[in-house]
C-alpha positions as CSV (number, residue, x, y, z in Angstrom):
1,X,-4.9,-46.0,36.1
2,X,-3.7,-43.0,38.4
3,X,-5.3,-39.9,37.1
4,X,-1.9,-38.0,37.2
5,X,-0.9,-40.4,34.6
6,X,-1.1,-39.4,30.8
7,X,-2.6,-41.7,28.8
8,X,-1.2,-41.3,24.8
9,X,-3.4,-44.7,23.4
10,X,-7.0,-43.9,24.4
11,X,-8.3,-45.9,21.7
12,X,-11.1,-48.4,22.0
13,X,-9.3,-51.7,21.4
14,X,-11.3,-52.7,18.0
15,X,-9.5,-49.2,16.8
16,X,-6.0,-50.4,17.4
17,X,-3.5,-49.8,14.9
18,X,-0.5,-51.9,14.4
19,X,2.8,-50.8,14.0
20,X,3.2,-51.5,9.8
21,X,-0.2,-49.8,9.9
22,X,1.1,-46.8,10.8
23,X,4.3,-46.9,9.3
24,X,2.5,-47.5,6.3
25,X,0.2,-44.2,6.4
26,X,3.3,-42.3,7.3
27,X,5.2,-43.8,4.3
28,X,2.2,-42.7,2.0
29,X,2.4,-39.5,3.7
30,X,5.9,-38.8,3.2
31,X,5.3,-40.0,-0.8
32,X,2.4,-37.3,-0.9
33,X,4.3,-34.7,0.1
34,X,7.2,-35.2,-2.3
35,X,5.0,-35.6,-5.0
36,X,3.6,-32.1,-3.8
37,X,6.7,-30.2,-3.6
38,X,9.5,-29.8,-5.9
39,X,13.1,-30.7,-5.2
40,X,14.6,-27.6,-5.7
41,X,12.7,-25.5,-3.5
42,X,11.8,-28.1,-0.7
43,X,12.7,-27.8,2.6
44,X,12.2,-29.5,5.7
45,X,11.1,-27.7,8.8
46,X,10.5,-29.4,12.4
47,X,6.6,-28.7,13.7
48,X,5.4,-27.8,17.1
49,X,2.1,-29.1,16.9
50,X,2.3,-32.4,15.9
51,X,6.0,-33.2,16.3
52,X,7.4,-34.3,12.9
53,X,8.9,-32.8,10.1
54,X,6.7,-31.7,7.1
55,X,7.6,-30.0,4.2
56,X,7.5,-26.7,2.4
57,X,8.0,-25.2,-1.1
58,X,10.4,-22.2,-0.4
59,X,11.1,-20.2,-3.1
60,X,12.2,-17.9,-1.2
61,X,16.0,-19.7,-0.2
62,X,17.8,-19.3,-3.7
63,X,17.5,-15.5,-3.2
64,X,18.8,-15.9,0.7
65,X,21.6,-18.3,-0.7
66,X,23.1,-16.8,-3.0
67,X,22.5,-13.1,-1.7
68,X,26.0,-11.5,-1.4
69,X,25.3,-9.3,1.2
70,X,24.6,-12.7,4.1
71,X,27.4,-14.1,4.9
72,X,26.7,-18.2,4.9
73,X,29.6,-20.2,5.8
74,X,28.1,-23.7,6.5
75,X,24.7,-23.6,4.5
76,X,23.7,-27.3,5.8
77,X,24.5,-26.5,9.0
78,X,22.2,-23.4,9.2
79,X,19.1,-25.5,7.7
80,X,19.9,-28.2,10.4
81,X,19.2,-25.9,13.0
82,X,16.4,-24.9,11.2
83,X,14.7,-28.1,10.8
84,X,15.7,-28.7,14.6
85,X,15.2,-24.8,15.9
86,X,12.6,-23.6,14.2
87,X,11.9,-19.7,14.8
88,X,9.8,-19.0,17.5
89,X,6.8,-16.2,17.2
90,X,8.8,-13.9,19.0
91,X,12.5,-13.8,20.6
92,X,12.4,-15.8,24.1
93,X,12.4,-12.5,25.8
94,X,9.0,-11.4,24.4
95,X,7.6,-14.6,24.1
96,X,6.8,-15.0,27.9
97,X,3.3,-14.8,28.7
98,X,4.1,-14.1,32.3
99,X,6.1,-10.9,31.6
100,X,5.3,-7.8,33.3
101,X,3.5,-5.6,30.7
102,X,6.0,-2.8,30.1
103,X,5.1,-1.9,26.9
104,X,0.9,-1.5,27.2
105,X,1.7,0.6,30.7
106,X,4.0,2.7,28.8
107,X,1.6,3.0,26.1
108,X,-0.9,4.9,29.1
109,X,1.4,7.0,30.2
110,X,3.2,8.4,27.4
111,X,1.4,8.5,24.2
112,X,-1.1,11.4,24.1
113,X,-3.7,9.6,21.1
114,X,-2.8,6.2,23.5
115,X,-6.5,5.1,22.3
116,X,-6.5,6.1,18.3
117,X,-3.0,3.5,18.6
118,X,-4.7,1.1,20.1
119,X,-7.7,1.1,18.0
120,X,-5.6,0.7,14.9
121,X,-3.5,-2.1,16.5
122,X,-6.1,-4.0,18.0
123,X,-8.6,-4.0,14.6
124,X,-5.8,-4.4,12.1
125,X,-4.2,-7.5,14.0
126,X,-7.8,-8.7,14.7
127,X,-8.6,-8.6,10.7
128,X,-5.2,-10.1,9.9
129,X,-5.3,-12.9,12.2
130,X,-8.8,-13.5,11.0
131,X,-8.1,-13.5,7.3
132,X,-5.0,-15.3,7.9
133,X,-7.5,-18.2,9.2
134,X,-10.8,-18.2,8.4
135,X,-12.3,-17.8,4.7
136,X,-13.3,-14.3,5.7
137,X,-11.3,-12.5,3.0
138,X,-12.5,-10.0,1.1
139,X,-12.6,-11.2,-3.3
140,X,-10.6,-9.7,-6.1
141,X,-12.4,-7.2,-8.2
142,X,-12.9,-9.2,-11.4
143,X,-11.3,-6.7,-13.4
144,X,-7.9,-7.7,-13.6
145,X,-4.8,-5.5,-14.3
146,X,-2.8,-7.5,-16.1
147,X,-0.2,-4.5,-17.0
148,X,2.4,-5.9,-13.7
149,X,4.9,-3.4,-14.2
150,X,2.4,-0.7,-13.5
151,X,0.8,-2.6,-10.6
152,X,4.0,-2.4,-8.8
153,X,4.4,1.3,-9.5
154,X,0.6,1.7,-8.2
155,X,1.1,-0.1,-5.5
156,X,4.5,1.8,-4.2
157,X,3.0,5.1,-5.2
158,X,0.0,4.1,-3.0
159,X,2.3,3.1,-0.2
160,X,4.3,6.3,0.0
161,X,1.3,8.3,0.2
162,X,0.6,6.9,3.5
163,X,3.9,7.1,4.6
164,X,5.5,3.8,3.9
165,X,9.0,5.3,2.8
166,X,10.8,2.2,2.1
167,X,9.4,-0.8,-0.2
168,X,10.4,-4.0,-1.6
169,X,9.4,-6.8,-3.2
170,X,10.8,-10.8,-2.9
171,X,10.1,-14.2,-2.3
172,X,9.1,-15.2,1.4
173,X,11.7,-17.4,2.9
174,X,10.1,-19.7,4.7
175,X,13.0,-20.4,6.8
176,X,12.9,-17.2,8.4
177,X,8.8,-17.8,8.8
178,X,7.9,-18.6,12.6
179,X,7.2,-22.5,12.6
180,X,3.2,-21.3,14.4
181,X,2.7,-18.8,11.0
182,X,3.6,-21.4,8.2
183,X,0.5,-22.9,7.1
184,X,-0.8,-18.6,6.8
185,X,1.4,-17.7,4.3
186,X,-0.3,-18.5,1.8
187,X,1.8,-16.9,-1.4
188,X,5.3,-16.6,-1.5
189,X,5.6,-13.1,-3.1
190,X,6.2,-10.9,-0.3
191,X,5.8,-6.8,-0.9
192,X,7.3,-5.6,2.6
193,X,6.5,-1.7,3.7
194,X,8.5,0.2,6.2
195,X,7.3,3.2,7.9
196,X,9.3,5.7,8.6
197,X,9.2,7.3,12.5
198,X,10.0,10.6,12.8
199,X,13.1,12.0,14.0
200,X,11.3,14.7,16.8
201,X,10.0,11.1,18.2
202,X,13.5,9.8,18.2
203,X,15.3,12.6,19.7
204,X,13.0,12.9,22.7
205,X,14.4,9.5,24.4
206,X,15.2,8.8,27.3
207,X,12.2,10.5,28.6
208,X,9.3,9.5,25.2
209,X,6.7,12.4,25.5
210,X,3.8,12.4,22.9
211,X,4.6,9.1,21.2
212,X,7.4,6.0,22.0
213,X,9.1,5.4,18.9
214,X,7.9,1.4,17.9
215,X,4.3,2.2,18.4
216,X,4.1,5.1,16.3
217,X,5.5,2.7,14.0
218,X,3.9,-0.2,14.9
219,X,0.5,1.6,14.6
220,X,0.6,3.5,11.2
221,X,1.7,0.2,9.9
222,X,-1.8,-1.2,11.1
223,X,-3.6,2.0,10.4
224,X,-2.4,1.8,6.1
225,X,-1.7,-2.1,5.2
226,X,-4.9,-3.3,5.0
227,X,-5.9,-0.3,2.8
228,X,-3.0,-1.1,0.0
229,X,-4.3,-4.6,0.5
230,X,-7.7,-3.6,-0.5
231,X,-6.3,-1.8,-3.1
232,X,-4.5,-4.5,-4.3
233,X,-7.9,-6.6,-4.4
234,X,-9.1,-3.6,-6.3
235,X,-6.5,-4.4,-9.3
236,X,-8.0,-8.2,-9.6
237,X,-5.5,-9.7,-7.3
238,X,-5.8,-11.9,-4.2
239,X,-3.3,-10.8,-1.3
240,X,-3.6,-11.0,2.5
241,X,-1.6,-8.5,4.6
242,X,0.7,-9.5,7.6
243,X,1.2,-7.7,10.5
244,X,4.0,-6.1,12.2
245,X,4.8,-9.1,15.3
246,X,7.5,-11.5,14.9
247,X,6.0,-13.8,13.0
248,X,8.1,-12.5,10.3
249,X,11.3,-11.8,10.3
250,X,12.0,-8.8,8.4
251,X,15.3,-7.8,8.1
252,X,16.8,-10.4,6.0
253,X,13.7,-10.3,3.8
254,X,14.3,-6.5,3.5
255,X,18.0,-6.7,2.5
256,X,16.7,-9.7,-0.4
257,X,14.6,-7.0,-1.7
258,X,17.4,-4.1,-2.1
259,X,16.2,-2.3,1.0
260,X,19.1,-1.9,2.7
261,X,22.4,-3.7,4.4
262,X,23.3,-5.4,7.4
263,X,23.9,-3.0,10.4
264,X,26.1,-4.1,13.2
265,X,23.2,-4.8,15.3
266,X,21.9,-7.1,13.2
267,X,18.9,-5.4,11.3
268,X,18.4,-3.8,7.4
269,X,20.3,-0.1,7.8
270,X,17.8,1.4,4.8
271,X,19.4,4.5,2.9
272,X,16.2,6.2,3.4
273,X,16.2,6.7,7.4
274,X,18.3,4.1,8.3
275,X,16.8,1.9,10.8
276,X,14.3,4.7,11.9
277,X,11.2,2.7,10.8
278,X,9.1,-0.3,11.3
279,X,7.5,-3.1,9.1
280,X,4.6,-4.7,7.9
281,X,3.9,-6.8,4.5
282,X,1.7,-8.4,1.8
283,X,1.3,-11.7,0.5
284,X,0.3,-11.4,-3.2
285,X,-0.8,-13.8,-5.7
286,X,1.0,-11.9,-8.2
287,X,4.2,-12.6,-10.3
288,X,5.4,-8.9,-10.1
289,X,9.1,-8.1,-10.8
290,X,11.2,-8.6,-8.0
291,X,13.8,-6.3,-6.7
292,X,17.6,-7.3,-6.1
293,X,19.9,-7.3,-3.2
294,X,22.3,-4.2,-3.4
295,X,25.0,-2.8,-2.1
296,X,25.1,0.3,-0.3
297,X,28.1,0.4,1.1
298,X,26.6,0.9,4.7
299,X,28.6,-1.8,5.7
300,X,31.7,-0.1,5.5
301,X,30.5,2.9,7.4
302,X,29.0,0.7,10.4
303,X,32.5,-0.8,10.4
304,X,34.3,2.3,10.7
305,X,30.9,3.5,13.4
306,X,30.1,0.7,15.6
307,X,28.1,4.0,18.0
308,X,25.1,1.4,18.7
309,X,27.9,-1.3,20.0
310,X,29.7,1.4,22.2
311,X,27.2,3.3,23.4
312,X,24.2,0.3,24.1
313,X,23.5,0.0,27.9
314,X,23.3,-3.7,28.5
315,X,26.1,-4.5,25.9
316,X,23.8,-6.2,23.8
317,X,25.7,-5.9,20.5
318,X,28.7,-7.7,20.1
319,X,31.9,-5.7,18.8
320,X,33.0,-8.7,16.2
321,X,30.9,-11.3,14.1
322,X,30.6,-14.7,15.4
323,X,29.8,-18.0,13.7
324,X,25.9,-18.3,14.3
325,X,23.7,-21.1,12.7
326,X,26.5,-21.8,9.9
327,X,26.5,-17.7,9.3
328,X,29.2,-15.0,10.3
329,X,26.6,-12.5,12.0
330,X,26.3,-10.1,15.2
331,X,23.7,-11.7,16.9
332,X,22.2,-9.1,19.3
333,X,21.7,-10.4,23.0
334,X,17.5,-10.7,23.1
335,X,17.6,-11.4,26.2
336,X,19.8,-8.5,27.1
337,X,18.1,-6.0,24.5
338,X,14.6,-6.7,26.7
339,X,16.1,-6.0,29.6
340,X,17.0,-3.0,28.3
341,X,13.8,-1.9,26.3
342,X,11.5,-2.8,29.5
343,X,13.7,-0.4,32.1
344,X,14.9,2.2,30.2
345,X,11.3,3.3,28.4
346,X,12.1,1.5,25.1
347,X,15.1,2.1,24.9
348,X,15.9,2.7,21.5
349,X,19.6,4.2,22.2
350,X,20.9,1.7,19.4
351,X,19.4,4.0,16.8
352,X,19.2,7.4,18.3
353,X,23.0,7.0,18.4
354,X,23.4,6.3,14.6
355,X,23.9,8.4,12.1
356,X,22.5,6.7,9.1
357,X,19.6,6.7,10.9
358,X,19.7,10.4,12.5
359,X,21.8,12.3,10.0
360,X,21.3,10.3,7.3
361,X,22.6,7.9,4.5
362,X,23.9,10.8,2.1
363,X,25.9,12.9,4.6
364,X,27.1,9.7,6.2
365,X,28.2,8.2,2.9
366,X,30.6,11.2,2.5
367,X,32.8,10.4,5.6
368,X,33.9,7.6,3.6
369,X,37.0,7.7,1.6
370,X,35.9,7.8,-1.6
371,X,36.5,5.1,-3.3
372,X,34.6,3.1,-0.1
373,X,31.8,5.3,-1.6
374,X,31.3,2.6,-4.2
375,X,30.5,-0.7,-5.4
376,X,32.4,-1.5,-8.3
377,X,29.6,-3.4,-9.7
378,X,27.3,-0.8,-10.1
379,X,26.0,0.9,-13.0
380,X,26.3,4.6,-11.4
381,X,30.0,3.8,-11.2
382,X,31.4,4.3,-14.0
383,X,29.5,7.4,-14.6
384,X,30.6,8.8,-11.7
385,X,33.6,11.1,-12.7
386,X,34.6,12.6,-9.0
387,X,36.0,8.8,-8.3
388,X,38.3,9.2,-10.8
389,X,39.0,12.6,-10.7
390,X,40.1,11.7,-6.6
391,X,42.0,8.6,-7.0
């Protein structure tokens, strides 16, 4: 046989299978796996390394489905394309190993601490990856707090003291999990941390001097997760922190857990700074309370705005929603949004230009009509008498 020929049966020939031998391990295999999984939360999802389906509790999709704020309009056709498309690690753009390295160069020139960053970067992603894969984690105390409403408030307070200024809590949905990460996540309550970057960092763009704005992000999230992880461990409970890559795609995880909306370019708008911040997460093998999507009206304001979509250099954000894996969605051009990113010194016009993000959710809220200032569903409503005293 010609060497440049691939040879898929090297098997001695005492070894061969039969067909109905194999169709019957795959049958028992199939049988397993329902057994394993309920029928409520299963899905099916398509797997790079060994080419067939497998399946996957996800609790995750009733709070996705029936989440007000995402707009489905075909729900079987977006978990078709899942099953088919599942996420890559990273959009194609980033996901090229033979890319010029834009970002590390950067990194040397502009960011005075350029080695504290990389330290944190390099030994958090090194611990994550390694307890994400090995059995190299550190134990839960044995002295379990079993009081879960306070865990939660520990845990936030914790966060916020390192900076973490946005927090929420939900169930992972594993259909927005990158197909190479699913077998890591090993619970499905998801606490998800996002750290705020500073304004002076924002406003120094084009021209980044002292910092560029996703890596100060990038690595205070590696400098602090593992810590509330450990502290976690330290309150009895098992948890594995994830880092701040692609793996995980945040923004629809953030608006299930009340973070924020929408924006027009396609990320969670969070009433704290916008989308002036990065994130990270934690796995915990925990039942603590989960928060609910909300409505924070930021929807109507980037409707009325659309600053990012005018003012973006490659036209990266599309004006109107289009139909997009069975959703109605602005889909922002990767492709396009790299180009950008790698030429133009990160970028990062899309959010220097918005003002949720660089005046702020409050002041922004008030250019609104007032009764676009509210959600009629909401508790604060009602209570509220400057709506009724202007309508």
């Amino acid at each position: 046989m010609s060497k440049d020929v691939k040879s898929y049966h090297n098997y001695k020939e005492d070894n061969k299978e039969t067909y109905l031998d194999v169709v019957k391990r795959w049958k028992e295999h199939v049988s397993d796996m329902y057994k394993n999984t309920k029928d409520d939360v299963r899905i099916q999802r398509w797997s790079y390394s060994n080419g067939m389906f497998k399946y996957l509790n996800n609790y995750g999709g009733n709070i996705t489905d029936n989440n007000p704020y995402i707009n489905f309009i075909d729900l079987d056709e977006f978990n078709l394309l899942v099953k088919n498309l599942p996420l890559p690690s990273d959009p194609p753009a980033f996901n090229n190993k033979n890319r010029p390295n834009f970002f590390g160069t950067m990194m040397d020139d502009y960011i005075d601490d350029v080695a504290e960053y990389k330290h944190h970067l390099h030994t958090s992603f090194e611990r994550i990856r390694r307890e994400a894969t090995t059995n190299e984690v550190p134990k839960p105390s044995e002295n379990k707090n079993k009081d879960l409403k306070k865990l939660k408030q520990d845990i936030i307070k914790l966060a916020k003291e390192f900076g973490f200024v946005s927090i929420g809590v939900t169930k992972v949905d594993r259909r927005f999990i990158s197909a190479e990460t699913d077998d890591e996540i090993a619970f499905d309550t998801m606490i998800i941390l996002g750290y705020e970057i500073p304004k002076e960092v924002m406003q120094r763009y084009p021209e980044p001097k002292h910092a560029t704005a996703a890596y100060y992000g990038y690595s205070h999230c590696a400098k602090y997760v593992n810590q509330v992880a450990d502290f976690i461990r330290g309150q009895g409970y098992d948890c594995r922190a994830r880092c701040w890559e692609g793996f995980i795609k945040y923004p629809i995880h953030a608006v299930n857990a009340g973070m924020g909306n929408f924006t027009t370019y396609g990320i969670c708008h969070t009433p704290e700074v916008g989308t002036r911040l990065k994130y990270t997460s934690i796995l915990i093998d925990a039942e603590i309370e989960l928060d609910k999507p909300k409505d924070f009206n930021i929807e109507e304001f980037c409707s009325r705005c659309r600053m990012c979509q005018k003012s973006c250099p490659e036209n990266a954000i599309p004006k109107d929603e289009k139909r997009y894996m069975g959703t109605m969605r602005r889909a922002t051009d990767h492709i396009k949004c790299f180009n950008s990113m790698a030429m133009r010194h990160e970028c990062v016009q899309c959010i220097r230009v918005c003002p949720i993000s660089m005046i702020g959710y409050e002041t922004v809220k008030k250019s609104l009509p007032m009764y676009y200032q509210y959600n009629l569903v909401r508790d604060d409503f009602v209570d509220d008498k400057r709506y009724f005293e202007n309508t």
